[in-house]
N, C-alpha and C positions, 0 to 999 in steps of 0.2 A: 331555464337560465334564471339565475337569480339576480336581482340587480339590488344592491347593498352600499350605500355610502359613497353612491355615483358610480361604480364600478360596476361593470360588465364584460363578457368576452364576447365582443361586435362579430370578430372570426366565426366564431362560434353559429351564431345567430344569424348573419350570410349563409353559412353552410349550409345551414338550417331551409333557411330560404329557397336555397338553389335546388335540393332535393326534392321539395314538397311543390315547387314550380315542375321540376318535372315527373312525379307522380299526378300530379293534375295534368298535364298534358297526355301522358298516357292513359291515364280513366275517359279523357274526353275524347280518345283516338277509337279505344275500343268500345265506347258508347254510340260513334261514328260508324262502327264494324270494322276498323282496321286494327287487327292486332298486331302484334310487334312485329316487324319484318324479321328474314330469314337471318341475316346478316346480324342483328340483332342480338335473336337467340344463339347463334353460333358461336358467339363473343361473350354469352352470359355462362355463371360458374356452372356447374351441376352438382345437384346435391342428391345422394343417394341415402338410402337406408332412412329415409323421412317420414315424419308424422307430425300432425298437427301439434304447436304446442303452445304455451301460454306462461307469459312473463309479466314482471311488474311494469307497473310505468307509473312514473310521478302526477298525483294529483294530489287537490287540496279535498280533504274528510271535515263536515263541520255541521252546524246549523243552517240552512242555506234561507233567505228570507223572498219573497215577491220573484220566484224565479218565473218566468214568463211559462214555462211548461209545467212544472210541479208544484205551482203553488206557492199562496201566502206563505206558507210558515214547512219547511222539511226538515227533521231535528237531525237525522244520520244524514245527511248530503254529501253524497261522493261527485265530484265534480271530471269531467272529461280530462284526458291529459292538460299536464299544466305543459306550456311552453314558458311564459314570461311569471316572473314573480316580484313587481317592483315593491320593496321594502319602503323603500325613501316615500312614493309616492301614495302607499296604500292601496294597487292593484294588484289585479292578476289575469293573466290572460289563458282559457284553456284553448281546446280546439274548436269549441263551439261559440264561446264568449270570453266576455271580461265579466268579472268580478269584483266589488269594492269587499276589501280587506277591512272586517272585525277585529275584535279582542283574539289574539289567538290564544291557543288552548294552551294552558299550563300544561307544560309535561313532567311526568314523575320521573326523580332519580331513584335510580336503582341502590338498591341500601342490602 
């Protein structure tokens, strides 16, 4: 979610909220040993003809400086999905952290 000149989609970002509250209750159910009850899965879609697959997800690509894990200084730094992008205020939030927002990178037009 971008947040831009005060503006944001709150909807959006509940939404957000209410999904990821209940993927955390379910990781801690089955960390407990209870997996989904039967009723549950009878209720969930099925997907057939599947395989492992891999998509994009928005993160910020940069310099990354004093990350508490990689170090003083990382020049390619891919950072964990981004959820919040405050413009106005010069953050950002991924799944692991926040972030104070640099100079961003000039992007090239295409010519």
């Amino acid at each position: 979610m971008i947040i831009q000149n005060g503006k944001m989609n709150e909807v959006s970002i509940r939404h957000n909220i209410t999904l990821m509250k209940a993927l955390i209750h379910d990781m801690e159910e089955f960390l407990a040993g209870n997996g989904p009850i039967q009723e549950t899965l009878e209720q969930a879609p099925v997907i057939g003809n599947w395989e492992p697959a891999k998509r994009d997800i928005p993160c910020l690509y940069g310099t990354v400086l004093n990350h508490p894990l990689l170090g003083e200084v990382v020049p390619s730094g891919l950072t964990s999905q981004l959820w919040l992008l405050n413009l106005d205020q010069g953050w950002a939030r991924t799944l692991s952290r926040y972030y104070r927002l640099g100079k961003q990178a000039e992007t090239q037009s295409a010519e």
